[in-house]
PDB file of N, CA, C and O in Angstrom:
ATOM      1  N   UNK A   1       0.835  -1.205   0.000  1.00  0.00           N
ATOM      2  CA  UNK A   1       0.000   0.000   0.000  1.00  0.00           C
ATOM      3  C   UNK A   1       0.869   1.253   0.000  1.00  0.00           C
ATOM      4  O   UNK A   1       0.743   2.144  -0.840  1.00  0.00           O
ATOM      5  N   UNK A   2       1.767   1.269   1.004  1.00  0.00           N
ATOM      6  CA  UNK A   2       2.976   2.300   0.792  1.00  0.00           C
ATOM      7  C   UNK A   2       3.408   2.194  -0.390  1.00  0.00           C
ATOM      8  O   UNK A   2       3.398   3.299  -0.934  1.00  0.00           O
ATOM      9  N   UNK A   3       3.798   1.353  -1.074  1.00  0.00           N
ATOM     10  CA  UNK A   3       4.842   1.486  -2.349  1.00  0.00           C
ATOM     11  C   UNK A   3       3.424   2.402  -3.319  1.00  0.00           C
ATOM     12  O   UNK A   3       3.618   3.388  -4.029  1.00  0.00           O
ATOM     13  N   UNK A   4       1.988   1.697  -3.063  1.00  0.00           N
ATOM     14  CA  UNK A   4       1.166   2.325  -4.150  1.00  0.00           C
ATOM     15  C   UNK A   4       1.397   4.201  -3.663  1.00  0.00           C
ATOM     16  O   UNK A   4       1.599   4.996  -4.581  1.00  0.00           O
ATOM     17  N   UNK A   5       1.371   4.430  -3.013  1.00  0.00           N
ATOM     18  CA  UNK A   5       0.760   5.988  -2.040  1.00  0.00           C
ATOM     19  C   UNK A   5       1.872   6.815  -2.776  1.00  0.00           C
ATOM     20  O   UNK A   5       1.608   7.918  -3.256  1.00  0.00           O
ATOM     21  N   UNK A   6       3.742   5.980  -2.893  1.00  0.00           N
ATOM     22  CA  UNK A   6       4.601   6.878  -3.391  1.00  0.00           C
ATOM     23  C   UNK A   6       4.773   6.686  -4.467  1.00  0.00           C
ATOM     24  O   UNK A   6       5.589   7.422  -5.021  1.00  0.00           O
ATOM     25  N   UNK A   7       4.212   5.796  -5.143  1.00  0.00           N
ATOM     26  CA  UNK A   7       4.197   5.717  -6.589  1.00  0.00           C
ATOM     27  C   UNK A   7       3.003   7.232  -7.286  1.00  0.00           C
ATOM     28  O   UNK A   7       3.057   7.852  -8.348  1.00  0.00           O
ATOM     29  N   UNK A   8       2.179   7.327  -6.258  1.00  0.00           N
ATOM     30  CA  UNK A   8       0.933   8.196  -6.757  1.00  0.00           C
ATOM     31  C   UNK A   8       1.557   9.797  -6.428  1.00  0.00           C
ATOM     32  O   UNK A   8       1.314  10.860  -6.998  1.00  0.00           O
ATOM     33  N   UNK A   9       2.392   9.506  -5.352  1.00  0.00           N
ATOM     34  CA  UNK A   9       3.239  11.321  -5.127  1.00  0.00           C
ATOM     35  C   UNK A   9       4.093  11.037  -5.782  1.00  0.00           C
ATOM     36  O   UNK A   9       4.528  12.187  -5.849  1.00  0.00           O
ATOM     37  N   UNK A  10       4.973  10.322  -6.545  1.00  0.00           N
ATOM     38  CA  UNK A  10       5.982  10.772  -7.328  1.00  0.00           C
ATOM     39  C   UNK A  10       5.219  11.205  -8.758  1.00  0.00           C
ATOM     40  O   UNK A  10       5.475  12.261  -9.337  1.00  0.00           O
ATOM     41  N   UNK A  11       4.253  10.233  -9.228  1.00  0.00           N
ATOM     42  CA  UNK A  11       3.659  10.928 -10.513  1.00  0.00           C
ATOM     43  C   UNK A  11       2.795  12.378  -9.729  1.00  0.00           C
ATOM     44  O   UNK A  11       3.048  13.387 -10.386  1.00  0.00           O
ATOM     45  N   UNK A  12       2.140  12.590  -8.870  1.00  0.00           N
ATOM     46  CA  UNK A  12       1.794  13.901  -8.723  1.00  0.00           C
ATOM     47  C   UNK A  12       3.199  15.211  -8.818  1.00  0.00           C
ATOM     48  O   UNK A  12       3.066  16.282  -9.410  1.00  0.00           O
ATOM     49  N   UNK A  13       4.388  14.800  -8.134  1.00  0.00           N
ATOM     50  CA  UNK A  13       5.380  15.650  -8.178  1.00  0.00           C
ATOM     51  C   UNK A  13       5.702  15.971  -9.259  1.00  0.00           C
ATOM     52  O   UNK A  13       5.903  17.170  -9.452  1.00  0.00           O
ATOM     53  N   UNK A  14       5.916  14.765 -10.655  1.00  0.00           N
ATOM     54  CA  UNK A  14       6.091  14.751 -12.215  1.00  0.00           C
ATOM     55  C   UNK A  14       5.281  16.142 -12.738  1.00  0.00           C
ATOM     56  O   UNK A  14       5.752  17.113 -13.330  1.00  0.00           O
ATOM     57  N   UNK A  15       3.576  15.824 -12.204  1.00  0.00           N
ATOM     58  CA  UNK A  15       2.513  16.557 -13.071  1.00  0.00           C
ATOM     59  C   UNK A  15       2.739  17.959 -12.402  1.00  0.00           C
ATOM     60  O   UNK A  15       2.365  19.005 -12.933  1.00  0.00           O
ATOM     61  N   UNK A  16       3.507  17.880 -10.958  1.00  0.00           N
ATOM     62  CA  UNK A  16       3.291  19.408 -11.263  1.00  0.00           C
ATOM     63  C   UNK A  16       4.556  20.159 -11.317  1.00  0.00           C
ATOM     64  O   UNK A  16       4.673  21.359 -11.069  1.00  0.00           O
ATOM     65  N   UNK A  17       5.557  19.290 -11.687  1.00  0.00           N
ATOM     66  CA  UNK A  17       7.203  19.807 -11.869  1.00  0.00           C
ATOM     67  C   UNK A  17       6.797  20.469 -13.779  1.00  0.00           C
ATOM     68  O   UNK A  17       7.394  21.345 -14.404  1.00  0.00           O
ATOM     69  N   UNK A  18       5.631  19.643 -14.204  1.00  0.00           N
ATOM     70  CA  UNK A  18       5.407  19.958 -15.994  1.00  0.00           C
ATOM     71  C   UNK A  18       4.512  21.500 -15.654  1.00  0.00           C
ATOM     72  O   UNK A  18       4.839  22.618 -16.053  1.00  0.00           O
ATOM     73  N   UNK A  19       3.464  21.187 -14.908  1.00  0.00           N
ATOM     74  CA  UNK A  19       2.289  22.321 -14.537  1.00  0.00           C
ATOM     75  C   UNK A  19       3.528  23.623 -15.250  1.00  0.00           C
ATOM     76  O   UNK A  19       3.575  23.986 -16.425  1.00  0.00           O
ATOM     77  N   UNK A  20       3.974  23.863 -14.674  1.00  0.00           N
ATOM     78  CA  UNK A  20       4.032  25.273 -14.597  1.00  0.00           C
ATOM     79  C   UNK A  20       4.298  25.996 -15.921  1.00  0.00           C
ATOM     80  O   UNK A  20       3.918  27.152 -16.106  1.00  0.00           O
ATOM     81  N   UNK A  21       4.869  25.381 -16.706  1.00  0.00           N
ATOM     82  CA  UNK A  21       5.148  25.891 -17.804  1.00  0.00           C
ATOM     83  C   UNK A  21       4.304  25.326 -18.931  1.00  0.00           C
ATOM     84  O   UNK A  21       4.703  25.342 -20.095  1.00  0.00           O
ATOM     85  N   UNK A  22       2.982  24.764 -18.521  1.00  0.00           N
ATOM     86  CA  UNK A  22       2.105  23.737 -19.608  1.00  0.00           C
ATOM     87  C   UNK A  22       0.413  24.745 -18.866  1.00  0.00           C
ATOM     88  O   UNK A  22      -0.550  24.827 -19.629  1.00  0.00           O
ATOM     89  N   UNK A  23       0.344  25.164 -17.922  1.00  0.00           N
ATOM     90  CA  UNK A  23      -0.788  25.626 -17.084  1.00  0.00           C
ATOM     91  C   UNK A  23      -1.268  26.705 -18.143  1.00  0.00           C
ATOM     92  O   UNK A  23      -2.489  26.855 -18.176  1.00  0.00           O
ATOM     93  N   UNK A  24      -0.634  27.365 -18.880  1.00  0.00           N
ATOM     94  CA  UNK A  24      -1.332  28.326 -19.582  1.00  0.00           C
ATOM     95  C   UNK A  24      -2.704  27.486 -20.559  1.00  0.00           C
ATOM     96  O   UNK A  24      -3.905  27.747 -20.624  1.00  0.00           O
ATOM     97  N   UNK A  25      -1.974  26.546 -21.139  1.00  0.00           N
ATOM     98  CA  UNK A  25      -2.843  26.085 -22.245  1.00  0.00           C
ATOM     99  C   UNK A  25      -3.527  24.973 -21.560  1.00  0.00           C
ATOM    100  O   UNK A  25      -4.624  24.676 -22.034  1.00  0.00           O
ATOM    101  N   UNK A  26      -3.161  24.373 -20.661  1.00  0.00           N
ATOM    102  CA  UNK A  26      -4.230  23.023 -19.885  1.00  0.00           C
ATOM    103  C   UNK A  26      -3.936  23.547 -18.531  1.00  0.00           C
ATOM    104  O   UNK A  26      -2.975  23.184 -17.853  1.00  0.00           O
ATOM    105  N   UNK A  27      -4.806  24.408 -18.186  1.00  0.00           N
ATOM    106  CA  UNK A  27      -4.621  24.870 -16.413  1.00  0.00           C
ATOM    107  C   UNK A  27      -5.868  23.807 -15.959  1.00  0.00           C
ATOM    108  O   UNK A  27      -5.672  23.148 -14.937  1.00  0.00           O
ATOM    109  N   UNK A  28      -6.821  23.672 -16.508  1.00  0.00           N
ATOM    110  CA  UNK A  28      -8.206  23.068 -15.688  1.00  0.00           C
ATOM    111  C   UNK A  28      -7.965  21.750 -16.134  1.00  0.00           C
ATOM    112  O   UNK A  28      -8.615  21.128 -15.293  1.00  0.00           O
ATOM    113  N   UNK A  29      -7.525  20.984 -16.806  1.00  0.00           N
ATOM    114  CA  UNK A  29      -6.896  19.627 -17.384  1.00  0.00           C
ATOM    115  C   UNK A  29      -6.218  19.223 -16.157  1.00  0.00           C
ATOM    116  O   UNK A  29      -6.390  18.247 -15.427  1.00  0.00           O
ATOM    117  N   UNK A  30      -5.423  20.186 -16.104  1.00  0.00           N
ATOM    118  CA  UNK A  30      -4.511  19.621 -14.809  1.00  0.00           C
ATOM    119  C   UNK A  30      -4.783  19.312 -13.499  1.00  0.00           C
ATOM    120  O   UNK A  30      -4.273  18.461 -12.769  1.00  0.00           O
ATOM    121  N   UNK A  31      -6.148  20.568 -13.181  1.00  0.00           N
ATOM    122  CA  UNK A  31      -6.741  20.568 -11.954  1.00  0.00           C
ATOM    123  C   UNK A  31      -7.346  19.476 -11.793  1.00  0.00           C
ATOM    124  O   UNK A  31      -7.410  18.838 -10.743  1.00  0.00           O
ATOM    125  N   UNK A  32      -7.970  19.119 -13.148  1.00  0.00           N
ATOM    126  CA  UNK A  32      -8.933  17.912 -13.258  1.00  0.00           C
ATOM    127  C   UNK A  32      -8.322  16.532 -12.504  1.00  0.00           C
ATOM    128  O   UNK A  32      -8.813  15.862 -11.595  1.00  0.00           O
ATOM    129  N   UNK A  33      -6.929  16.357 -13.317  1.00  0.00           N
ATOM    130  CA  UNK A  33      -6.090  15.211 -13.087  1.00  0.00           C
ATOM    131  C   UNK A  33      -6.139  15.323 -11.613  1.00  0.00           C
ATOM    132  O   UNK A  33      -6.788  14.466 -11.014  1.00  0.00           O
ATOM    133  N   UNK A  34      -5.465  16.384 -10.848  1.00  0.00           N
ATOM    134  CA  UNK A  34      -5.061  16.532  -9.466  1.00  0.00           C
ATOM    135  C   UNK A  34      -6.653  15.686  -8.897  1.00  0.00           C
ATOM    136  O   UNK A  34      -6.584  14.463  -8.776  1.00  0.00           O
ATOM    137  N   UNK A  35      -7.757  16.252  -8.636  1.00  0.00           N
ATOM    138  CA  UNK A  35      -8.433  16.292  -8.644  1.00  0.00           C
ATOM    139  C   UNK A  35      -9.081  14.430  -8.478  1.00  0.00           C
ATOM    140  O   UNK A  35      -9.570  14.050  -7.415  1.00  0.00           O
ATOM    141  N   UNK A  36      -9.004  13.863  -9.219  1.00  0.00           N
ATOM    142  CA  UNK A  36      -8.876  12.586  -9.337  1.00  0.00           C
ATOM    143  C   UNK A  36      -7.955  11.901  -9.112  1.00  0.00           C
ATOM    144  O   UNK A  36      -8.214  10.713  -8.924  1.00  0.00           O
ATOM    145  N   UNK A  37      -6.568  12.324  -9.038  1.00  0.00           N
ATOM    146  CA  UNK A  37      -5.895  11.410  -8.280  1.00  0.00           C
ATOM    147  C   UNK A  37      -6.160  11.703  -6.498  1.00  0.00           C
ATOM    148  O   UNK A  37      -6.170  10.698  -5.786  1.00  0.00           O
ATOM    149  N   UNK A  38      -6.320  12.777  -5.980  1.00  0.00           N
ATOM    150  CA  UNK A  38      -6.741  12.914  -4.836  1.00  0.00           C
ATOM    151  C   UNK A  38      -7.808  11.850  -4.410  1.00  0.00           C
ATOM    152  O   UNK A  38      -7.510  10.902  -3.683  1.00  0.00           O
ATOM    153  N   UNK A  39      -9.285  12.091  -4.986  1.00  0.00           N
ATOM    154  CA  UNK A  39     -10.480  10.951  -4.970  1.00  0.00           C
ATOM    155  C   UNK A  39      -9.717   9.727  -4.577  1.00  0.00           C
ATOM    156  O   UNK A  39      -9.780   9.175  -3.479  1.00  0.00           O
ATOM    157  N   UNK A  40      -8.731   9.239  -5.965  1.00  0.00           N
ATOM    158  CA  UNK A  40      -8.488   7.817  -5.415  1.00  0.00           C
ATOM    159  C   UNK A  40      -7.715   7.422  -4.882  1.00  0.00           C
ATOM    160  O   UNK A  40      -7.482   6.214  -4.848  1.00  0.00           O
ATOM    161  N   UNK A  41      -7.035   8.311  -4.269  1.00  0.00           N
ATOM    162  CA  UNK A  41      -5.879   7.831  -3.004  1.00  0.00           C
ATOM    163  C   UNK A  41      -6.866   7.821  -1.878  1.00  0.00           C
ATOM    164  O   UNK A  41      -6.822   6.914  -1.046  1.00  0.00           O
ATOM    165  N   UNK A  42      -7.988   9.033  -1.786  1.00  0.00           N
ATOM    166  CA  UNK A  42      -8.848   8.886  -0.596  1.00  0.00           C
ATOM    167  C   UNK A  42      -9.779   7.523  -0.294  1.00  0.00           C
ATOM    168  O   UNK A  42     -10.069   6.949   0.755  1.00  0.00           O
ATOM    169  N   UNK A  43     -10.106   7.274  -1.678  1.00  0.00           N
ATOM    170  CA  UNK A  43     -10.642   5.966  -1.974  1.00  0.00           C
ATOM    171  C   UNK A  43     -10.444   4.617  -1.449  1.00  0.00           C
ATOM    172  O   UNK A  43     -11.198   3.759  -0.990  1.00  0.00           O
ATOM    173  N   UNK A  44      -8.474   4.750  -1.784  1.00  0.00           N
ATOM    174  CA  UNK A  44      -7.705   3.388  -1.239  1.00  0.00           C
ATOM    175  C   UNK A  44      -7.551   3.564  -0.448  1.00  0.00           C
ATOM    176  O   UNK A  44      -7.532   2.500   0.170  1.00  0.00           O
ATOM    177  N   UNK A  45      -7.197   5.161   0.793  1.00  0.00           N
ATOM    178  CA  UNK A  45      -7.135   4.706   2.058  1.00  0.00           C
ATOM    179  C   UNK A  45      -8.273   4.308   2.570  1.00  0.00           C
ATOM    180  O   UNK A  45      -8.171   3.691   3.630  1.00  0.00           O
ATOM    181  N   UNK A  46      -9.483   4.493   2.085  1.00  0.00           N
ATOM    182  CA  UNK A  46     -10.652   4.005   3.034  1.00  0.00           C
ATOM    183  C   UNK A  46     -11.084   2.764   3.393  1.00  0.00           C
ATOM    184  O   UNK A  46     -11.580   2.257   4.399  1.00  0.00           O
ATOM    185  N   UNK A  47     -10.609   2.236   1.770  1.00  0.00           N
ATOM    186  CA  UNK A  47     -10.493   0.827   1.872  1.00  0.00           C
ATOM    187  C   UNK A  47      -9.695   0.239   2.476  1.00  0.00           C
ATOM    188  O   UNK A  47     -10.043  -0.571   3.335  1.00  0.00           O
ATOM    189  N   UNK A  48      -8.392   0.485   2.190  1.00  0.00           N
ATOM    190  CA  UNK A  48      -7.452  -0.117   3.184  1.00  0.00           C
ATOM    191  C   UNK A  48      -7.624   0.289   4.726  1.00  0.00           C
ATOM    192  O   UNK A  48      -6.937  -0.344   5.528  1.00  0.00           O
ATOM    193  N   UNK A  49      -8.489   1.300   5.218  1.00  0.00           N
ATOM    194  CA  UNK A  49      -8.565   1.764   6.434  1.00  0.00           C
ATOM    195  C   UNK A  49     -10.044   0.076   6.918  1.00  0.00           C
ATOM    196  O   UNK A  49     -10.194  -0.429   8.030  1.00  0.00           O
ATOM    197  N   UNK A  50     -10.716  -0.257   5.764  1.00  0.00           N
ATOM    198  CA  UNK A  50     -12.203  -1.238   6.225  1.00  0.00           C
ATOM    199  C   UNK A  50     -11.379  -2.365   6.416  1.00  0.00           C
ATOM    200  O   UNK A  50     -11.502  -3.012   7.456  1.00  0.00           O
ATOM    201  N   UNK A  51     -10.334  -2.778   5.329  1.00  0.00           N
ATOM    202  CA  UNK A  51      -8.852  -4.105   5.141  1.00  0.00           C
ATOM    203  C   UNK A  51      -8.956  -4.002   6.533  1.00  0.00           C
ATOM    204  O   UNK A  51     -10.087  -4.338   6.883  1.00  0.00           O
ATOM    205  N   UNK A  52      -8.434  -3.763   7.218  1.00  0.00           N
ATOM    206  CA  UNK A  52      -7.209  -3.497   8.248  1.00  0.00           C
ATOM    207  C   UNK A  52      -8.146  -3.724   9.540  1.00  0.00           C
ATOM    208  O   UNK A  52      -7.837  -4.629  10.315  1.00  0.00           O
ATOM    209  N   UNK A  53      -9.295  -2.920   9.797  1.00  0.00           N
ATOM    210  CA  UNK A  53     -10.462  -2.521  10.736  1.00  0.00           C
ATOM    211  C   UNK A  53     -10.816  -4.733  10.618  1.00  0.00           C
ATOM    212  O   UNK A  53     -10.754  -5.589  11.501  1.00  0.00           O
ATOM    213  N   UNK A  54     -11.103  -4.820   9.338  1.00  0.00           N
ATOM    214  CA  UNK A  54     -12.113  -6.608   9.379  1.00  0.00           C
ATOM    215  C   UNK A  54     -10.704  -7.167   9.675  1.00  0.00           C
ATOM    216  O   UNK A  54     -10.797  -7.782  10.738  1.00  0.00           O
ATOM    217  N   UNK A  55      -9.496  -7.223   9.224  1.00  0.00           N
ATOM    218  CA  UNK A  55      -8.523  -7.712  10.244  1.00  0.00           C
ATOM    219  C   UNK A  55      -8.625  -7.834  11.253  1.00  0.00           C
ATOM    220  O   UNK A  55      -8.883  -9.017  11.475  1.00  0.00           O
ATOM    221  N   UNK A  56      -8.578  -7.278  12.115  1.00  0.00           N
ATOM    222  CA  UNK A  56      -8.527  -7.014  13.188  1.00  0.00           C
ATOM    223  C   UNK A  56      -9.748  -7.421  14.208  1.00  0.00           C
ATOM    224  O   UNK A  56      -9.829  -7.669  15.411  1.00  0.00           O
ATOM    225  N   UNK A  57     -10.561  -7.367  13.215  1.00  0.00           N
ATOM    226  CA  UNK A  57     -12.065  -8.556  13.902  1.00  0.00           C
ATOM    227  C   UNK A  57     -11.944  -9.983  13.769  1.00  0.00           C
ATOM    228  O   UNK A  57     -12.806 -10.755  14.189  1.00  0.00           O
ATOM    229  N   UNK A  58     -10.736 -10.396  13.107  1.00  0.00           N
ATOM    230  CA  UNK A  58     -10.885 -11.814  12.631  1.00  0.00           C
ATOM    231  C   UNK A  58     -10.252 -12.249  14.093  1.00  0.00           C
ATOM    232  O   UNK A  58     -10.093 -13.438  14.368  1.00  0.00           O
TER     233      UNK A  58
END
């Protein structure tokens, strides 16, 4: 799960090391992307937060 979390901040660091000099012509493209990768990191921790919780009942 860690290896997924820094795999997802190193491509976020990528998209916004490009942002700055690409934001003129795709500024809301980009937001978009951000935007959805946020959702599904929140996504997998929740899940992995229910993983972990029914663990722990077993």
């Amino acid at each position: 799960a860690s290896k997924k979390l820094q795999s997802i901040s190193e491509l976020r660091g990528s998209l916004s090391a490009k942002a700055p000099h690409r934001q003129t012509q795709q500024g809301p493209s980009v937001n978009l992307l951000e935007e959805q990768i946020q959702l599904r990191q929140q996504e997998l921790a929740f899940k992995e937060n229910q993983a972990s919780e029914a663990e722990a009942w077993v």
